[in-house]
N, C-alpha and C positions, 0 to 999 in steps of 0.2 A: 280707086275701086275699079274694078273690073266690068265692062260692061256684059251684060248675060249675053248667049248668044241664043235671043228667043224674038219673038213675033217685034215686029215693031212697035206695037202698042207698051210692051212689055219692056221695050228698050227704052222708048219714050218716058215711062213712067219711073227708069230706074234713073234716066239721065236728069230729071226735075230730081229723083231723088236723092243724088250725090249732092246736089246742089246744096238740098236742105241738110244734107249731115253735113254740110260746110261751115253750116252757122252756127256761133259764140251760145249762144244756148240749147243745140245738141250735146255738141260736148266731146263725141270721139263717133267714128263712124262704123258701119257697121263691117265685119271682112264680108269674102267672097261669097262663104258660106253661109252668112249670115244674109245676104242678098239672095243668092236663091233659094232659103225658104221661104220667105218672105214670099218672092213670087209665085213657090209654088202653093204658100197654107194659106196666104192673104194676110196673116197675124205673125206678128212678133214679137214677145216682150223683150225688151232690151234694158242691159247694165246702165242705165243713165236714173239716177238716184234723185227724190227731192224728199225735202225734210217732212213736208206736207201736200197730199197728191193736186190741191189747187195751184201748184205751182207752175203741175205742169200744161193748164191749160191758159196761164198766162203771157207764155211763149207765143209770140208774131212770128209770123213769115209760112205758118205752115197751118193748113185746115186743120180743123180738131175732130178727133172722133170723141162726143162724152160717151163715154161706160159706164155700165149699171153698177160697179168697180167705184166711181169716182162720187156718186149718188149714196148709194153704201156707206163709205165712210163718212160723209156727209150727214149721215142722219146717225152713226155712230157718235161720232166726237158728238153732236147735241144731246145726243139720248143718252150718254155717260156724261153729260155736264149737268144736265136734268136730277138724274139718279144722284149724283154727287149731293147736288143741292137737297135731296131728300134724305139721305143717309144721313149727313152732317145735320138735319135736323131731328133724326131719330137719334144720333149717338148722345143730343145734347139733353133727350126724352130719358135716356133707358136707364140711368144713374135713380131718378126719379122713381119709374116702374117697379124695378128691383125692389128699391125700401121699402115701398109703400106694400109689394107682396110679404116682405119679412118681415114686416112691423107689425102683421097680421097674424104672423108663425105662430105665438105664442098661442094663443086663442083660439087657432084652429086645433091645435094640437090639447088644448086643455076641453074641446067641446068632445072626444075624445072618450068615450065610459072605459074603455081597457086603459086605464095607465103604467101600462107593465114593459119589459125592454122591448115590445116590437112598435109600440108607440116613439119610444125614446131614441131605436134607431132610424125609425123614419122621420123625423122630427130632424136629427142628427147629419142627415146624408141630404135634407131638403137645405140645410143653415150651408154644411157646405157649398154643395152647387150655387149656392144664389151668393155666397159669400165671395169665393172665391172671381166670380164674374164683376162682383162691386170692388174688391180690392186691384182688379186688372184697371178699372175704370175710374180709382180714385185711390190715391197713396193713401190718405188718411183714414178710411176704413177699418174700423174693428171691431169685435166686440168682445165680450168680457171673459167666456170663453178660451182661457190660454190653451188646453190641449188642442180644442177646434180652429183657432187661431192659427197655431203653429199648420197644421196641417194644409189651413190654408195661400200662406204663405210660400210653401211649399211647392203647390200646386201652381201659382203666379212662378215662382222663379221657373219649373218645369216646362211654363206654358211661352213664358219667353226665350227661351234659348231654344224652344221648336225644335229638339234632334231627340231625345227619347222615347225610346218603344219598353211599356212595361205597365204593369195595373199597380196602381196606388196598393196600400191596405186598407185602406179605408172603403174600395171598391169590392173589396172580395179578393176572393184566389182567383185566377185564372179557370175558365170557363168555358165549354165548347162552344156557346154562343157568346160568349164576350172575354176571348181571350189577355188581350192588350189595347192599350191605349196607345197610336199614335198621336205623336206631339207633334207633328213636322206639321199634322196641319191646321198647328194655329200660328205658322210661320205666315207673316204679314205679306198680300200681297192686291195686284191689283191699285185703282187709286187712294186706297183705305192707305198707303205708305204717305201719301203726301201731307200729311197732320198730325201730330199728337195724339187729338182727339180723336181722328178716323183710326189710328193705329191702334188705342186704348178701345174704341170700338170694336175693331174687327176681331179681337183676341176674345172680347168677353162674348159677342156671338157668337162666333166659332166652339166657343167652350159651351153653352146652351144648347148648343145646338149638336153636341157632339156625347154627350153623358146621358145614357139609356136610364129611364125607368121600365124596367122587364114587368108584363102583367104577371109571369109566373112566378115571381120575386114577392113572397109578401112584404115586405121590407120594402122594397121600390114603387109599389104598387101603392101601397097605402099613402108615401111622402108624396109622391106626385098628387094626389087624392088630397091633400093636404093642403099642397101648394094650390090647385085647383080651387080649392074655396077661397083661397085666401082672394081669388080672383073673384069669386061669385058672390050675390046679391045678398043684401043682408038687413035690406028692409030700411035703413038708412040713407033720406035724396042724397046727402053729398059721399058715403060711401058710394054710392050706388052709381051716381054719375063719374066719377071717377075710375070704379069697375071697368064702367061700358067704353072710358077711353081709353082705359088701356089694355082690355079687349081687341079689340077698334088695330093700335099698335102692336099686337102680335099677327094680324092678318093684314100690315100694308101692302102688301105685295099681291096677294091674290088676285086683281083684276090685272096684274102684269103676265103673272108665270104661271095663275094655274094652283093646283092645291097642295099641302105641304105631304109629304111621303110619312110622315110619324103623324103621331096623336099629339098634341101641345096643349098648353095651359087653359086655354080657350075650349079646347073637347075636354079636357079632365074637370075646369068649372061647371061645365052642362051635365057633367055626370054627378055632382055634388049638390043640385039647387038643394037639396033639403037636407043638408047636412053632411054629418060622418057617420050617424047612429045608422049603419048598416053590418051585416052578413060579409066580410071580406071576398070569400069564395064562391056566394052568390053573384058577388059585384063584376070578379074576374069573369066569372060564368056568361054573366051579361056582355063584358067587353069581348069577348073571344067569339059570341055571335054574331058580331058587328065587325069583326075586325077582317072581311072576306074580300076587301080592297086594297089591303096594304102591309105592315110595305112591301114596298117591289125593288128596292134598293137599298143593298146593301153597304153600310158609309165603315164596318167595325172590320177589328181583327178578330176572325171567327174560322171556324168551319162551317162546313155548309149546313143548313138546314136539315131533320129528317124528313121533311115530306119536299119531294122533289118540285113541287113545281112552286115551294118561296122561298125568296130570298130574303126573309129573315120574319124571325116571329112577331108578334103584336109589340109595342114600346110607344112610349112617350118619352118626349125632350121637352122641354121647358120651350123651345123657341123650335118647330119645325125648320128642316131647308126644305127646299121646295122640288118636287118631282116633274122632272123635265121628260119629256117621251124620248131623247136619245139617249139620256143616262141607263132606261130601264131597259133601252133595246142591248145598248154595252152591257149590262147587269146580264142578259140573256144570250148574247153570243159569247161571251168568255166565260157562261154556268161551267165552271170545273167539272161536274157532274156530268154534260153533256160534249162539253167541247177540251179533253184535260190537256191536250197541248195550246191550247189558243190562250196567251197569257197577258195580250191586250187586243182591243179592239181596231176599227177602223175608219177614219173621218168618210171616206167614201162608204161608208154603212149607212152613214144622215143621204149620202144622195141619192142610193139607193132605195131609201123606203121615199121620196119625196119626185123618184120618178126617171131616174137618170138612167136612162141603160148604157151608155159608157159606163157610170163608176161601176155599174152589175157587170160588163167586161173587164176593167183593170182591177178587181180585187184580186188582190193577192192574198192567198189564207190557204193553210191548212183548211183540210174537213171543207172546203169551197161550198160546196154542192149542199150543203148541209146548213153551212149558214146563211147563206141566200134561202132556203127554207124558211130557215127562222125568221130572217128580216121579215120573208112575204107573210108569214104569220104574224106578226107583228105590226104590221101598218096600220091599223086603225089605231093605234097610239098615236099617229101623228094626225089623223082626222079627226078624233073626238073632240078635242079641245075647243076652249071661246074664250082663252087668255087672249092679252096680245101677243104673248110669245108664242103660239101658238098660228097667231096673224101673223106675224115674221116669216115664219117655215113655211106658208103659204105664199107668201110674197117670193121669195128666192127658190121657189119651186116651179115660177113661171120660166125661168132660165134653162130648167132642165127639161121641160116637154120640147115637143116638136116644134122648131122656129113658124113662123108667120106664112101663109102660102108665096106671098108675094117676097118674103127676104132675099138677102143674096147665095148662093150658091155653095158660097165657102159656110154657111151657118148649120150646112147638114154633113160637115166632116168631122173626121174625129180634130184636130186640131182646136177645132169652134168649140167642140164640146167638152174639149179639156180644160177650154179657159173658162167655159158657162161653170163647171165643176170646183173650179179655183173659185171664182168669185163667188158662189154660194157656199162654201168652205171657210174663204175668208171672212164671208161676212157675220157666218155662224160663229166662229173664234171671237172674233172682235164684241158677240153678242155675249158668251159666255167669257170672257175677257169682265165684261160689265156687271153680270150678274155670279163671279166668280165668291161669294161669302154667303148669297142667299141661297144657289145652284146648290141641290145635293150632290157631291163628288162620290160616284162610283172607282172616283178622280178623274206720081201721078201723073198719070199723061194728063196734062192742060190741055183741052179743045181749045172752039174756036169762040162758045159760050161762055156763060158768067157762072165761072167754081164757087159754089158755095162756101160761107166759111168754117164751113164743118160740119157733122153728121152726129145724129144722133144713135147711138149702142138701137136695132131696131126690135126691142121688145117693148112693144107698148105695155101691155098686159102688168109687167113689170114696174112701168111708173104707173098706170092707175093705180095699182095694190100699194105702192109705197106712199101715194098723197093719201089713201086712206088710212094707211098705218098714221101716216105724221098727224093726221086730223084726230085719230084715234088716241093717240099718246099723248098729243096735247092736254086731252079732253082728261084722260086719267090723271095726268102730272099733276094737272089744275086741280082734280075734286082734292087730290092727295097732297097739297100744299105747297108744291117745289116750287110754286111763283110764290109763294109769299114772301114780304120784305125781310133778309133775314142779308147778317153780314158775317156769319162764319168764315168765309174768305179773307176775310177783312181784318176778324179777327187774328185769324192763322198770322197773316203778312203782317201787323203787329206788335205780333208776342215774338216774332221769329226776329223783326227788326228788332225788337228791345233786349230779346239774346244776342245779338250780334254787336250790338253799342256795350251787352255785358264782358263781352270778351274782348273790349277794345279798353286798352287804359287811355288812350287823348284821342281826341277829335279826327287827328289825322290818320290814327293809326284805323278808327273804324270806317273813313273814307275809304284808306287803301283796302282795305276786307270789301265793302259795298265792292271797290270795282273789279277786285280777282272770283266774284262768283263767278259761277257757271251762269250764261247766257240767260238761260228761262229765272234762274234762281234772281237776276242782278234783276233785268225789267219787272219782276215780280216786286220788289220790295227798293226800285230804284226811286219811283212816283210817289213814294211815300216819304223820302227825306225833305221833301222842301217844308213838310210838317216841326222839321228841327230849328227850321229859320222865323220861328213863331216871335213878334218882340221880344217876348217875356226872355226869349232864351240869349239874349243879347244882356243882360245882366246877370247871367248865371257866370259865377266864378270859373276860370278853366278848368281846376282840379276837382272842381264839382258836377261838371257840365255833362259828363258820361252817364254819371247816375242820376242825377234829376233828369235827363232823359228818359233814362231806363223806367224811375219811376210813374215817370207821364205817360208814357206808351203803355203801361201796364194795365194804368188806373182807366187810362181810355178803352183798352179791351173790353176790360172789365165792364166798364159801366153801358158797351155796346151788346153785352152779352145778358145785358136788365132791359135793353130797349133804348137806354140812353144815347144821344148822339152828341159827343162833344162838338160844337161851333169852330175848333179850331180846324174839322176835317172837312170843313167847307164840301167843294164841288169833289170831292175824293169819293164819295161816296154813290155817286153815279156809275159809276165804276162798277161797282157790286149789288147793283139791284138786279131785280127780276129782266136781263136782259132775254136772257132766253126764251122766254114767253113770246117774244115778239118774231122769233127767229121762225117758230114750228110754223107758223103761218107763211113764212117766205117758203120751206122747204116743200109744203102741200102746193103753194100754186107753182115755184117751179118743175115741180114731179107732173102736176097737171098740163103744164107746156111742153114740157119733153115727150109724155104723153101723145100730145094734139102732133107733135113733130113728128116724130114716131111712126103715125099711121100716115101723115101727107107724104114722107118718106117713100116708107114702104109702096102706095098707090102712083106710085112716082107725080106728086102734084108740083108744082110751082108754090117753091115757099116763102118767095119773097125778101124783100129787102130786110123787115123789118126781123125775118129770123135771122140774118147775118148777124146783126147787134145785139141778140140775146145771146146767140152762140159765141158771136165774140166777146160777150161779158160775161160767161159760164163763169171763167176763173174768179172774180171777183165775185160772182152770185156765190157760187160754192165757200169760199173765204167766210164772207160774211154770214153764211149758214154755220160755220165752224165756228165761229167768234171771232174771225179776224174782220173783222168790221174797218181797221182803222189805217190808214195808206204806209205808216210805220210796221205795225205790227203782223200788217203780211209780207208786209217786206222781210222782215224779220221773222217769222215762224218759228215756235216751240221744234227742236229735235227729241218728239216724244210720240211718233206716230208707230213705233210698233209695241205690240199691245200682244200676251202670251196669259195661259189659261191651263190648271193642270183639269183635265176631267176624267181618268180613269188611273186609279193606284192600283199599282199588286204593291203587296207588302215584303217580296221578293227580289225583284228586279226594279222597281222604281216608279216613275208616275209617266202616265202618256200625257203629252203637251201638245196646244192646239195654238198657234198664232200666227202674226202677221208682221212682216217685214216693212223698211218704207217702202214708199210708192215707188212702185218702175215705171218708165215709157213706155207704152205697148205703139206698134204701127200695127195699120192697118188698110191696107188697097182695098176700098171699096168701090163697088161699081155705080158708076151715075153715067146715064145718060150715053152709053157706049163707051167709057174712060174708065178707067182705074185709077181713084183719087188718095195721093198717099193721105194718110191724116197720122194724126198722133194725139195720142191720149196718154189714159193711166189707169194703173191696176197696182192692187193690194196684194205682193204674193204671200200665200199662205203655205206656214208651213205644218209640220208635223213630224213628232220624236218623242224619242223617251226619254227619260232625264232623272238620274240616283234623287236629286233635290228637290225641290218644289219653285220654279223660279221666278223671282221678281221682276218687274218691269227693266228695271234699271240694270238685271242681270242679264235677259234674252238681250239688251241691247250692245252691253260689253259683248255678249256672245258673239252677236252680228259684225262686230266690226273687229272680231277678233279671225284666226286662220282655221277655229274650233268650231267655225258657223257649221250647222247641217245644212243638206243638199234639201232643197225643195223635193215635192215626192217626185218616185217615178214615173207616175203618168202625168206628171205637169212638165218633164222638162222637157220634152221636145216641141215645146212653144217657147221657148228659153233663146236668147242668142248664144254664140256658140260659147265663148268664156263665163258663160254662166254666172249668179249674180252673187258678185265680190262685196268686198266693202267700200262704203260710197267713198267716192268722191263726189260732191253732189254736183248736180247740174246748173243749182241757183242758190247759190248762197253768200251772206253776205254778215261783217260781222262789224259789232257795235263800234 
């Protein structure tokens, strides 16, 4: 390395820092070039790769700087293992819901005084829709029905192969408001790919959630009205209580995200307490006076609207998604009507309405001048709200004001500001990464004193708002049931082992399978064969021994998915309790110590010996916030940390993608005490692109580590070292 040829303090602090890129857990050092930005931005993210960003604060020899970057993902990975736990307990609901609305069809449709074909249609396109989502959700599904039958089997193999653009017949002809049906997006993505059951879920939501009942449709209008009651009260306690929970389950999400953008089953029951004996065109009359809030976002292949200022008329879905304040702001800077070349939107659009005047300098767009209008018109979308999500965009909004009086120097350049940008970019990806099925898609110089052992990212503002988010989500996850005792996980791990012993003819041939998995795949389901070494299975014949496995592993799913716990799964099942519950509590009070650091920081106080030891157990604080709780299994970490999200389609050009690559190193020369202290940390880089497909996790990651990656955007890379960021080699990795 080349020493700079700048102040002595500056030489000082590069000659400690040649030292440190010497060390076996750097990894490669930085070039020339790469050293004098560094001096001259204070920041730099660097090509050194880990699989999980706590990796990189478990590296010795070097002060740490934590980042709001490393806090972030931190409450990500928990708040999508959380949501996990609640999905998987909703997909194992919704089979249930369905019936019990269908098994009602008959009888709402016979209470009915017209019984003539516009009953029989609606009747007809309500069996569909609810059918077609039961037979995604269960092979065995039918009913008696063979024309409707067929149609809907149709519709299942359409829905799985996720590539046709085209409207059924059973939909109608093509339509200025409801042209065609994309299929692509009920192509499986997000953590709904990791299960059967999440996968069979995510297809039959998708699909409710995607099939309009038009109010100016009498046909559509009435079935929905239909299905509606099948929800509402009927004067019946155990009808009734049944109703109100599955009421209850079409609106889980609303103290998360905020309210749904369509009318659903739940507003069409309120509209039916007393029946069907109504005036059809009276009824629309009534919905069309109410309907001066929504929606604002447009999910179909259409044309536009005629009155300019909605994005699509009055409708009901069986299952709303949910209207997020960026979707509507994209819905509004890419109006064809108003903006006809601008054919996707821009992630720096969210920083701009949330306060950022870089990302209001690096937009790049046609019509500029024009959509920064509309953003400023639009910011009270992102104030009104009292979701949590809502609390989120508030939180990563502290990043983008004006730094702290007392910070350091480099936090008022653009450089600081490109990375504050990145990380609330990132963190927003990684949020809609989570919420990507419920989301409506529009698509050191050393003194002579004692160096700390690292420094805390100095936004306080930032961890107070994030221990009250984590206090906050606790609080909701809890009323909402994600701690409850439930082994869906357990279950998955297995039924997956007991296909895995199906496709093994001898003992040894399914040893040799267990150990060619993939890494996450073998520790996932490796803790679970000592269950094979049970006595009993020591008098099982050898030619036998494959399948009375298979069968015991089945029967024990099974009877875990009644509440039953077989005895032979012993201490196994610790494993899969409500771990997470106990975690949100660790992330609140350490948000609240970074916090309290934060501002002694900034005041330049004396902080003492006892923060050395928290700082130097960040990494292992942060692990154990993620779930790696266990001295093996951080050692070992999942390669599953980048995390991709479509949230804006043209039905022309392809889908705009939002995600997150792994963790980088970032350095950092911060000032203490008259010294410039190198540290090192980590950050999430976030990217953004467009993409013909819709991509899966497990595809953005082929992508990364293939020569077809995209370039992070343009106003992030000049915080980039200079080779820009390749495919890993990681910097800590180690294999079974």
């Amino acid at each position: 390395m080349t020493m700079l040829n700048s102040s002595p303090r500056a030489k000082a602090a590069f000659a400690c820092f040649a030292i440190v890129l010497s060390l076996p857990t750097v990894g490669r050092a930085l070039s020339d070039a790469d050293a004098q930005q560094l001096e001259r931005d204070r920041i730099l993210i660097a090509n050194e790769t880990h699989k999980q960003i706590f990796e990189a604060y478990k590296v010795t020899g070097t002060p740490l700087f934590v980042t709001s970057d490393s806090l972030l993902n931190g409450y990500h990975v928990l708040y999508e293992e959380s949501i996990l736990r609640l999905e998987q307990a909703n997909a194992q609901k919704l089979p249930a819901v369905l019936r019990f609305i269908l098994g009602r069809l008959d009888a709402a449709a016979a209470s009915i005084g017209e019984q003539g074909e516009l009953t029989a249609a609606a009747k007809r396109r309500a069996t569909i829709v609810l059918g077609t989502a039961l037979k995604l959700l269960e092979d065995d599904f039918q009913i008696t029905d063979a024309g409707t039958m067929a149609i809907i089997s149709d519709e299942v193999a359409r829905i799985v192969e996720a590539q046709m653009v085209m409207k059924p017949d059973w939909l109608g002809p093509p339509e200025p408001d409801f042209m065609y049906l994309d299929y692509s997006r009920y192509k499986v993505r997000g953590f709904y790919t990791e299960s059967e059951r999440l996968t069979r879920y995510f297809r039959a939501v998708a699909w409710l959630q995607s099939i309009p009942f038009r109010v100016s449709h009498d046909d559509e209008l009435l079935s929905v009205l239909m299905l509606g009651r099948c929800l509402a009260s009927d004067g019946s306690e155990a009808n009734d209580a049944r109703c109100e929970a599955h009421r209850i389950f079409f609106r889980t999400y609303t103290e998360f995200l905020g309210v749904g953008d369509d009318w659903d089953l739940v507003t069409a029951s309120g509209v039916v307490t007393e029946g069907l004996d109504f005036d059809l065109d009276a009824k629309r009359a009534e919905l069309i006076a109410q309907a001066e809030d929504g929606p604002q976002i447009n999910d179909q292949l259409r044309f536009p609207p005629d009155d300019p200022n909605a994005a699509a008329e009055p409708n009901f879905r069986i299952l709303s998604a949910y209207r997020l304040p960026e979707a509507v702001l994209f819905q509004r800077t890419t109006d064809i009507r108003q903006f006809p070349g601008r054919f996707f939107p821009n992630g720096l659009e969210v920083c701009i309405a949330l306060g950022s005047t870089f990302a209001r300098d690096k937009l790049d767009s046609v019509q500029k001048a024009d959509v920064l209008a509309t953003i400023d018109e639009n910011l009270g979308l992102f104030d009104a709200g009292t979701s949590l999500y809502f609390d989120y965009l508030r939180m990563i909004a502290t990043l983008l004001d004006a730094p702290e009086p007392n910070a350091p120097d480099f936090m008022t350049a653009e450089p600081w500001q490109a990375k504050s940008c990145g990380t609330a970019l990132a963190g927003w990806a990684q949020l809609r990464h989570t919420w990507v099925l419920q989301a409506k898609l529009n698509v050191i110089a050393f003194g002579t004193g004692r160096i700390p052992a690292g420094f805390v990212e100095p936004e306080p503002e930032f961890f107070r708002r994030m221990a009250d988010l984590a206090a906050r989500t606790r609080a909701l996850l809890e009323a909402a049931g994600a701690f409850d005792s439930s082994y869906f996980s357990l279950i998955d791990a297995l039924m997956d082992l007991a296909d895995l012993l199906d496709r093994s003819a001898t003992k040894e041939e399914f040893y040799q399978r267990l150990w060619e998995l993939p890494d996450d795949e073998h520790f996932r389901l490796n803790h679970l064969r000592v269950m094979l070494h049970w006595p009993a299975s020591d008098d099982v014949p050898e030619e036998e021994w494959t399948a009375t496995m298979v069968a015991w592993l089945r029967a024990m799913a099974d009877d875990l998915g009644e509440g039953i716990v077989d005895p032979s799964l012993g201490a196994t099942t610790w494993m899969y309790e409500s771990d997470v519950a106990r975690l949100w509590p660790l992330l609140d009070t350490t948000s609240r110590r970074l916090e309290s650091v934060a501002r002694i920081q900034l005041a330049g106080g004396d902080l003492g010996e006892d923060y050395d030891d928290f700082i130097g157990g960040y990494g292992d604080t942060l692990a154990a916030i993620m779930g790696y709780d266990g001295n093996y299994s951080s050692k070992h970490p999942k390669d599953d940390a980048p995390r991709i999200a479509d949230v804006h389609s043209n039905p022309l050009l392809g889908n705009l993608h939002v995600g997150v690559g792994r963790a980088r190193a970032i350095y950092v020369l911060y000032p203490w005490q008259g010294q410039a202290v190198l540290c090192r940390g980590a950050v999430m880089p976030y990217y953004e692109f467009v993409d013909e497909t819709r991509l899966t996790d497990e595809e953005w990651k082929a992508r990364l580590d293939s020569n077809a990656r995209p370039d992070v955007p343009a106003w992030l890379r000049p915080i980039i070292c200079e080779e820009g960021l390749s495919a890993p080699g990681f910097a800590s990795s180690e294999s079974r």
